[in-house]
C-alpha positions as a printed Julia matrix, in Angstrom:
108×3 Matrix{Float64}:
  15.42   46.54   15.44
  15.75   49.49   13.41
  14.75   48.71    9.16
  16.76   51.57    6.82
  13.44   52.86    5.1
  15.38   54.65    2.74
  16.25   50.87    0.46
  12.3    50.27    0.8
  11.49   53.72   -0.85
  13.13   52.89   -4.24
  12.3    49.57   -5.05
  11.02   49.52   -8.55
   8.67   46.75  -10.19
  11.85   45.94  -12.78
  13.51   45.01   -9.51
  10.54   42.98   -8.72
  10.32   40.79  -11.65
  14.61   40.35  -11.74
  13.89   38.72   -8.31
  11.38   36.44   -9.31
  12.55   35.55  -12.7
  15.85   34.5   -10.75
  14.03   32.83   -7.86
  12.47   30.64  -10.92
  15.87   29.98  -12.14
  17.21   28.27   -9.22
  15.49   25.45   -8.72
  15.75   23.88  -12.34
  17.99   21.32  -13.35
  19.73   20.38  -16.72
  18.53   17.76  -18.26
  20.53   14.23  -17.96
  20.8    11.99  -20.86
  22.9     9.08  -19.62
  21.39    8.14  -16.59
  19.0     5.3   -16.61
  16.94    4.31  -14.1
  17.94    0.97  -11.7
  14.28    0.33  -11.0
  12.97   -1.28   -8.13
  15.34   -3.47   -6.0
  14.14   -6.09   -3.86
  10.93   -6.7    -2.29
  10.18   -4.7     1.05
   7.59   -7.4     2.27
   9.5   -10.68    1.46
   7.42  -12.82    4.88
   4.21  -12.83    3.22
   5.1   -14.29    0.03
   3.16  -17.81   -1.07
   6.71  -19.05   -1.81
   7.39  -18.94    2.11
   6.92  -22.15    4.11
   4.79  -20.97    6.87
   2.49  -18.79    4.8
  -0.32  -20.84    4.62
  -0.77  -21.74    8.88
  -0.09  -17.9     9.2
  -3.0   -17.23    6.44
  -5.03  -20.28    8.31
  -4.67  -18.39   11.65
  -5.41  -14.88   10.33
  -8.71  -16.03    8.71
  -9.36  -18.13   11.88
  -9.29  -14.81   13.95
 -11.11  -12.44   12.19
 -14.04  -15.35   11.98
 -13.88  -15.67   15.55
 -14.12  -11.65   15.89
 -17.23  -12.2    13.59
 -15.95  -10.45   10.49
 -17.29  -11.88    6.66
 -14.02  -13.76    5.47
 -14.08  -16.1     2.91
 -12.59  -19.23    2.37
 -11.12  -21.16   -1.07
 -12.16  -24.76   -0.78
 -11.74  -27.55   -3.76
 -14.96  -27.68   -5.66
 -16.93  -30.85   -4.66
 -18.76  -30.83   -8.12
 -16.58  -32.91  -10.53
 -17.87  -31.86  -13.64
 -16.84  -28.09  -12.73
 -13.26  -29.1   -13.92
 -12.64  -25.63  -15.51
 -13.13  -24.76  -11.26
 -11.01  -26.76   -9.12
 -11.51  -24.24   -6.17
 -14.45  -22.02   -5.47
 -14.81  -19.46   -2.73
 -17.27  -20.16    0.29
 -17.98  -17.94    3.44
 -16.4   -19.51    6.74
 -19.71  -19.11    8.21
 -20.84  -21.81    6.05
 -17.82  -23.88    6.24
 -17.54  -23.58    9.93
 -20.81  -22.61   11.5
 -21.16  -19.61   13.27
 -18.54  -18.08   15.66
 -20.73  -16.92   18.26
 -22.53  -20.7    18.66
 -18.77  -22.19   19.05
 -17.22  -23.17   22.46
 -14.27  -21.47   23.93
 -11.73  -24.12   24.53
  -8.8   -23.12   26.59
């Protein structure tokens, strides 16, 4: 590959800056008045919503699993005091609720 030294010889630092300052110049973009944004449409995730019928036995069997794989979940259970009406549900560990996973049978 053969490079023609003589171009290389004469560059000049006026030269230098034109490139640059034109380099900078190419990537802006006017300014747009009219356009407004859509926003955000639709919901990528719509399975997991509370609205959806089977969302609480798949929430059920979720926090059933990671109890049995020993993990701290927690559980929202209606309050048994009824003078806590201001609390109708309070959160409890499932360790407490349902004992310990390790002490449990395996049924099959």
């Amino acid at each position: 590959m053969v490079v023609n030294t003589e171009k290389l010889k004469y560059v000049t630092v006026a030269d230098v800056q034109t490139v640059l300052t034109q380099e900078e110049k190419m990537g802006k973009k006017k300014s747009r008045e009219k356009y407004t944004s859509k926003g955000i449409v639709g919901s990528p995730i719509k399975s997991s919503s509370k609205t959806d019928p089977g969302y609480s036995f798949r929430r059920l069997m979720n926090q059933r699993d990671a109890w049995k794989q020993g993990r701290n979940v927690v559980l929202t259970v209606p309050n048994p005091n009824d003078k806590e009406t201001n609390k109708p549900f309070i959160r409890k560990s499932a360790r407490e609720v349902w004992g310990d996973p390790r002490k449990q049978g395996r049924v099959m």
